[in-house]
MIMAR-101725 format. One record per residue (C-alpha): x, y, z; residue number from 1. Coordinates in steps of 0.001 Angstrom, whole numbers, plus 500000, padded with zeros to 6 digits. Example, Ala and Ser with C-alpha at 12.3 -4.5 7.8 and 13.67 -1.06 7.14 Angstrom:
2
+--------+--------+--------+-----+
:      x :      y :      z :  nr :
+--------+--------+--------+-----+
: 512300 : 495500 : 507800 :   1 :
: 513670 : 498940 : 507140 :   2 :
+--------+--------+--------+-----+
***
This chain:
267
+--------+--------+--------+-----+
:      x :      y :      z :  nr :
+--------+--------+--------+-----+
: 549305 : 181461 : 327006 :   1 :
: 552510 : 181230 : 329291 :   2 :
: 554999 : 184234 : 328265 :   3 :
: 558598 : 183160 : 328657 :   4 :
: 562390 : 184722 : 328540 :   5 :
: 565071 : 182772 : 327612 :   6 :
: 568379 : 183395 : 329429 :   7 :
: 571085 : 182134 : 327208 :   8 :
: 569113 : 182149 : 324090 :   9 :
: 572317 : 181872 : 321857 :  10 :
: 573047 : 178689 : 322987 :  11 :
: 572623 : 174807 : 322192 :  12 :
: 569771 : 174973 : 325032 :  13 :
: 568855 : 178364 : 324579 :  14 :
: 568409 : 177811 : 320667 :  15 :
: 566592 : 174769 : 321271 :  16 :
: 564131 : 176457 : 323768 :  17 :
: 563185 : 178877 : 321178 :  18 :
: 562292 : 176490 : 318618 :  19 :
: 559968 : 174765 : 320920 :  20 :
: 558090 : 177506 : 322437 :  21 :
: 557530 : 178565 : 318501 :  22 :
: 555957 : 174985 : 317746 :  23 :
: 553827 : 175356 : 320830 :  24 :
: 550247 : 177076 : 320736 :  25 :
: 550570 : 177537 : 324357 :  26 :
: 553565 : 179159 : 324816 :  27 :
: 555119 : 182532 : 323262 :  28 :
: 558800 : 183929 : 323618 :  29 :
: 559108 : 187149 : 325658 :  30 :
: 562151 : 188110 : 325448 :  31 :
: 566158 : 185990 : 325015 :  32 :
: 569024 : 187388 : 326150 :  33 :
: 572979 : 186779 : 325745 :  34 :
: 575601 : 187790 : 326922 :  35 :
: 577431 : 191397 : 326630 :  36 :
: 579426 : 191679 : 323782 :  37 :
: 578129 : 188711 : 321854 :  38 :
: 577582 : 188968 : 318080 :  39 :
: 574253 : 188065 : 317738 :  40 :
: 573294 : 190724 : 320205 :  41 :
: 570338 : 192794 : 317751 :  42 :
: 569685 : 189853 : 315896 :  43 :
: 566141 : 188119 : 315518 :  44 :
: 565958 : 185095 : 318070 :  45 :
: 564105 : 182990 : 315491 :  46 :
: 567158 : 183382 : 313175 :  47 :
: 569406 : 182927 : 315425 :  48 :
: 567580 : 179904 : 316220 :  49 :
: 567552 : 178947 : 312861 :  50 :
: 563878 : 178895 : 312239 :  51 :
: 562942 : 179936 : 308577 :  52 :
: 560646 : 182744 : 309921 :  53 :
: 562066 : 185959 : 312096 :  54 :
: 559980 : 186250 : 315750 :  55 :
: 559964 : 190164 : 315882 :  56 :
: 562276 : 189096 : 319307 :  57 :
: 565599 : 190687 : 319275 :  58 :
: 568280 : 189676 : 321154 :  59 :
: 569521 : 191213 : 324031 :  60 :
: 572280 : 191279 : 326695 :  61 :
: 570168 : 193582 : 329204 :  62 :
: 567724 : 191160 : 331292 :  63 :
: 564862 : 193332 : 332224 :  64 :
: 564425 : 194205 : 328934 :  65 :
: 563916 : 190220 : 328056 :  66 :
: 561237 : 190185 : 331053 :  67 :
: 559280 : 192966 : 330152 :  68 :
: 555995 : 190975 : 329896 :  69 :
: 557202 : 187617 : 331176 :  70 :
: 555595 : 185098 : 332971 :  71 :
: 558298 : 182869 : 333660 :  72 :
: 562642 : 182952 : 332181 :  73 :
: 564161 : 179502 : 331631 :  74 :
: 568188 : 180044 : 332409 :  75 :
: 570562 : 177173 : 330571 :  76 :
: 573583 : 179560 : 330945 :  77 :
: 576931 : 179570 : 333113 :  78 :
: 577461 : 179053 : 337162 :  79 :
: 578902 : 182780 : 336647 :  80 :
: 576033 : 184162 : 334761 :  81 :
: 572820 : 182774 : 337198 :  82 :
: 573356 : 185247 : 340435 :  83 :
: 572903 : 188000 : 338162 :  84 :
: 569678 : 186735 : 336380 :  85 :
: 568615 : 185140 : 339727 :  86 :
: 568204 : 188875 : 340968 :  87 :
: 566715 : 190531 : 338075 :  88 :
: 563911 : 188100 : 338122 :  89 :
: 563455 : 189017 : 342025 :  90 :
: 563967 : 192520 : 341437 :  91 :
: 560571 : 192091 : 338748 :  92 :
: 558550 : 189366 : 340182 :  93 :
: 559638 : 186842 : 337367 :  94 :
: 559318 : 182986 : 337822 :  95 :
: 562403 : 181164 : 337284 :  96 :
: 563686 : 178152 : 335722 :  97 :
: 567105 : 177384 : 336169 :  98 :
: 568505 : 174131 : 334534 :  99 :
: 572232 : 175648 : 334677 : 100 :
: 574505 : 172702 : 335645 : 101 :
: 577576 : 173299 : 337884 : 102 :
: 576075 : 175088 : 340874 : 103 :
: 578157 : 175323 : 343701 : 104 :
: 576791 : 175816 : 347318 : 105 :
: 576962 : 179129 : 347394 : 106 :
: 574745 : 179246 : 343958 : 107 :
: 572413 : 177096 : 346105 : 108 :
: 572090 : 179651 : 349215 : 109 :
: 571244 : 181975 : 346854 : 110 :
: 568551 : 180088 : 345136 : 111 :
: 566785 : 179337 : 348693 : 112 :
: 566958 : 183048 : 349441 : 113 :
: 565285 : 183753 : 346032 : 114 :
: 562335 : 181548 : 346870 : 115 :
: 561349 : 183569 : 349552 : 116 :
: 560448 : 186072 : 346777 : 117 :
: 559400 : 184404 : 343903 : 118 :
: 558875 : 180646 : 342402 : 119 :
: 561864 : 179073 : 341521 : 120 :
: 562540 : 175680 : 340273 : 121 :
: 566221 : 173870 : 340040 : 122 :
: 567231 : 170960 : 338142 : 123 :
: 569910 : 169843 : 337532 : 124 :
: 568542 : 167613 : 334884 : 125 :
: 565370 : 168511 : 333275 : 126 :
: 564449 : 165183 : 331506 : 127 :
: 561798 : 163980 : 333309 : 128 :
: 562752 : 160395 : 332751 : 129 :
: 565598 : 161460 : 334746 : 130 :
: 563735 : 162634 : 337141 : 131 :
: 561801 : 159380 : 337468 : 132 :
: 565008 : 157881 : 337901 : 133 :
: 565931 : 159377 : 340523 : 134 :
: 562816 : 158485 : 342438 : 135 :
: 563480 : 154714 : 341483 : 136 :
: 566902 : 154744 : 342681 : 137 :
: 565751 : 155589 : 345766 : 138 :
: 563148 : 153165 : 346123 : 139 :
: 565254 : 150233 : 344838 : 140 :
: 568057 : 151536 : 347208 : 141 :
: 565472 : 151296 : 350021 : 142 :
: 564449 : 148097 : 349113 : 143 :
: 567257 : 146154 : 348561 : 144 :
: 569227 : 146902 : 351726 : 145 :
: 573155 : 146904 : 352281 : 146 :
: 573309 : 143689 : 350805 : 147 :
: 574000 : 145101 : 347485 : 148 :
: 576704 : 147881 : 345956 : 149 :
: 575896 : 150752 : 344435 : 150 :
: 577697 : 151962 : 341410 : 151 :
: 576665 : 155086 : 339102 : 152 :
: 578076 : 154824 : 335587 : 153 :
: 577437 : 158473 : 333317 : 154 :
: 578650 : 159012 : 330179 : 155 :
: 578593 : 162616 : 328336 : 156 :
: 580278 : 164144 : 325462 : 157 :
: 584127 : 165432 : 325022 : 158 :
: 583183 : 169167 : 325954 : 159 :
: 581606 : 168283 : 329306 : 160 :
: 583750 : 170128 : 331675 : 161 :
: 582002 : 168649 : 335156 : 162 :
: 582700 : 165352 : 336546 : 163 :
: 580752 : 163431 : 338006 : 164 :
: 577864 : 164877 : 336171 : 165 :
: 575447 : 166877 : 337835 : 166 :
: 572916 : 164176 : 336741 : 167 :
: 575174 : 161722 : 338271 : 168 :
: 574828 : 163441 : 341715 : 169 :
: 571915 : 163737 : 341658 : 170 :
: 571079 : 160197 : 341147 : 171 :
: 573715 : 159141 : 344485 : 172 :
: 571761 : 161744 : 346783 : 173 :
: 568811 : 159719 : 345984 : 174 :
: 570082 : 156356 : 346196 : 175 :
: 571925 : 157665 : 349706 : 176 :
: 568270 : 159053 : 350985 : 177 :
: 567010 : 155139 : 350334 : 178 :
: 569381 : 154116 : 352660 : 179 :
: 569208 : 157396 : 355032 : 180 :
: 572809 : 158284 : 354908 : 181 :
: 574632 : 161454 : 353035 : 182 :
: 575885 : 160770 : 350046 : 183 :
: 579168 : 163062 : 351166 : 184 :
: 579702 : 160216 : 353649 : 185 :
: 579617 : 157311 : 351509 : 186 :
: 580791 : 158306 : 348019 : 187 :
: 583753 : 156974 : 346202 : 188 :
: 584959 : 159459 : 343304 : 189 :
: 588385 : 158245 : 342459 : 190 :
: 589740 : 154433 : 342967 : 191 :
: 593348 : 155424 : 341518 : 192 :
: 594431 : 156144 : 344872 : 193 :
: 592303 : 153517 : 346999 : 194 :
: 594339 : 150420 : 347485 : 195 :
: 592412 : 148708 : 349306 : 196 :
: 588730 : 146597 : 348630 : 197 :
: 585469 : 148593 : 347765 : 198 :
: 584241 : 150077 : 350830 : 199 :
: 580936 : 148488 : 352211 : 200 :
: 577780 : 151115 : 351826 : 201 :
: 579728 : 153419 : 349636 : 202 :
: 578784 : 154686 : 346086 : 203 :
: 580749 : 154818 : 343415 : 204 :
: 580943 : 157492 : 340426 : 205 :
: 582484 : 156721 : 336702 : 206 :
: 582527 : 159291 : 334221 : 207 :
: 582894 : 158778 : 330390 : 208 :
: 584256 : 161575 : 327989 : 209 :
: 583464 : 160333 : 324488 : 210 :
: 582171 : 161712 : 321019 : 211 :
: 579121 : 163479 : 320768 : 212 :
: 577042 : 161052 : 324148 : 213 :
: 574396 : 163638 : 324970 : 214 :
: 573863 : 161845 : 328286 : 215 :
: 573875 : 158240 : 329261 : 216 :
: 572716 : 157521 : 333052 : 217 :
: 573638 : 154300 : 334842 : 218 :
: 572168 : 153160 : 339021 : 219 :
: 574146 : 149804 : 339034 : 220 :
: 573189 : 147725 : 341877 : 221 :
: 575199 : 144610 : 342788 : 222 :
: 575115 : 141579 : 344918 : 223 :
: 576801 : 138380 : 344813 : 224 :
: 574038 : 136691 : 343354 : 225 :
: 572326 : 139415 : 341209 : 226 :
: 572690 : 142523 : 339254 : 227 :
: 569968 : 145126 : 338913 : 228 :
: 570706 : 148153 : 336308 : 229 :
: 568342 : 151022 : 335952 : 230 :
: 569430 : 153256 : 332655 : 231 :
: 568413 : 156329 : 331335 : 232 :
: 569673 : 157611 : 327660 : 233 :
: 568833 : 161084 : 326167 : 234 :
: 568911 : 160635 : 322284 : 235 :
: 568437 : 164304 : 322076 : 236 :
: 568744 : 167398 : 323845 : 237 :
: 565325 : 168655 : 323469 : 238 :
: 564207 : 166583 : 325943 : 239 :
: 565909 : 168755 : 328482 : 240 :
: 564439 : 171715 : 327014 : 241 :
: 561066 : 169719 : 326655 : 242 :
: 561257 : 169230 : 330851 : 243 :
: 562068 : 173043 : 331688 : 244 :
: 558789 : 174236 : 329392 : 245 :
: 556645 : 171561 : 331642 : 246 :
: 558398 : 173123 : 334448 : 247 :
: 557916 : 176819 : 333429 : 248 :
: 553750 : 176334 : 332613 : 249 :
: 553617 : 174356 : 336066 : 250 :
: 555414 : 177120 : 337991 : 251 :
: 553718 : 180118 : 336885 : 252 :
: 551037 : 178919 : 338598 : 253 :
: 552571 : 178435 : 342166 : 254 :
: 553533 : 180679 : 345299 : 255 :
: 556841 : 182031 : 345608 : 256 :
: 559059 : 178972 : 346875 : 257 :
: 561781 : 176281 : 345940 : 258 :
: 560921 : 173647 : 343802 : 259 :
: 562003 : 170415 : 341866 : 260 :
: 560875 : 168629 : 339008 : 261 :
: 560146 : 166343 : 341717 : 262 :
: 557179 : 168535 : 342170 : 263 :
: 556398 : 168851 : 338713 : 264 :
: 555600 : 165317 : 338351 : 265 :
: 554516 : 164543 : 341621 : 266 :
: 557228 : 162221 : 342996 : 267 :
+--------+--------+--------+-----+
***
């Protein structure tokens, strides 16, 4: 039975975590946590979660109370929020999950000094057809040379505040590793400006702010004879709360380091 905290249990994610890790016989919620202030601080996390039946779980916005008996926390929170639960889980040995989108590189020096202390996985994108993706973005980028453009279509809901997704960026490092050049080298974020024809060996980024689109994923790779699209579409969020559990079981059973869902699934 893997024990887990939820960091940011209040939330779409968060919400949807707990409902999962209910269903599951292998899994059991340890503790959820929100943030100071917030009104359902106290409450049951199965209500808040709108199951029918209370956990016994309350709420809270102190994190080592959340970890006490822990194996592993799953944070789907705020940039702001993850230094503070990135240290409470070193401070008491915790695994950590962190599929918080938005990291900036400081949030990612952090993260590598973490997993010197403890196991700690980041995704940006825990679906693991995403994640599969990825790895075949890179291989079709790697097999079909500079012949062909490279063009990364993503398409999320109104509230998204991010653009190019996280998911997006991901997907242009690995289709810049096929080719063995830095994607900061090479990428084209904004054509308003450019007035001039598309770049040779650059990739492009479109973003799409419509409705309720929980995520739609587009590697578009062009030539003048050819077109080759891979696509990924989540239908629902639980899938990304479906990868982080895979993630959390797999990582309670590693040493302390840095890992990816790469890992997870063996890419």
């Amino acid at each position: 039975m893997t024990r887990i905290a939820v960091f940011g249990a209040t939330g779409r994610m968060g919400q949807t975590l707990v409902r999962l890790i209910t269903d599951s016989d292998d899994l059991e919620l340890a503790g959820a946590t929100t943030e100071p202030g917030h009104a359902a601080v106290g409450s049951d996390a199965g209500t808040a979660a709108d199951l029918v039946q209370p956990l016994g779980i309350s709420i809270t916005d102190d994190a080592p109370t959340a970890l006490t008996g822990a194996d592993v926390a799953i944070d789907f929170t705020m940039p702001a929020a993850v230094p503070d639960n990135v240290a409470v889980c070193v401070e008491h040995g915790v695994a950590l999950v962190i599929g918080t989108t938005g990291l900036s590189a400081a949030h990612d020096a952090l993260l590598a000094d973490a997993a010197a202390s403890i196991p700690l996985l980041y995704g940006r994108n825990m679906s693991v057809g995403i994640n599969l993706l990825s790895a075949l973005a890179r291989e079709a980028s790697r097999a079909l040379g500079a012949d062909f453009d490279i063009e990364i279509v993503e398409a999320h809901h109104r509230d998204k505040v991010d653009a190019p997704s996280g998911t997006a960026l991901q997907l242009g490092e690995f289709a810049a590793q096929g080719r063995n050049v830095d994607l900061d080298s090479v990428a084209v974020y904004d054509r308003h400006d450019v007035k001039s024809a598309r770049v040779p060996g650059s990739i492009g980024f479109s973003s799409i702010r419509a409705g309720h689109i929980v995520g739609d994923h587009t590697v578009l790779f062009g030539a003048d004879e050819e077109m080759i699209e891979l696509r990924h579409r989540a239908l629902d969020r639980a899938v990304f709360a479906r990868g982080a559990l895979r993630a959390a079981t797999w990582l309670v059973q590693r040493p302390p380091g840095f890992y990816s869902m790469n890992d997870v699934l063996g890419l």
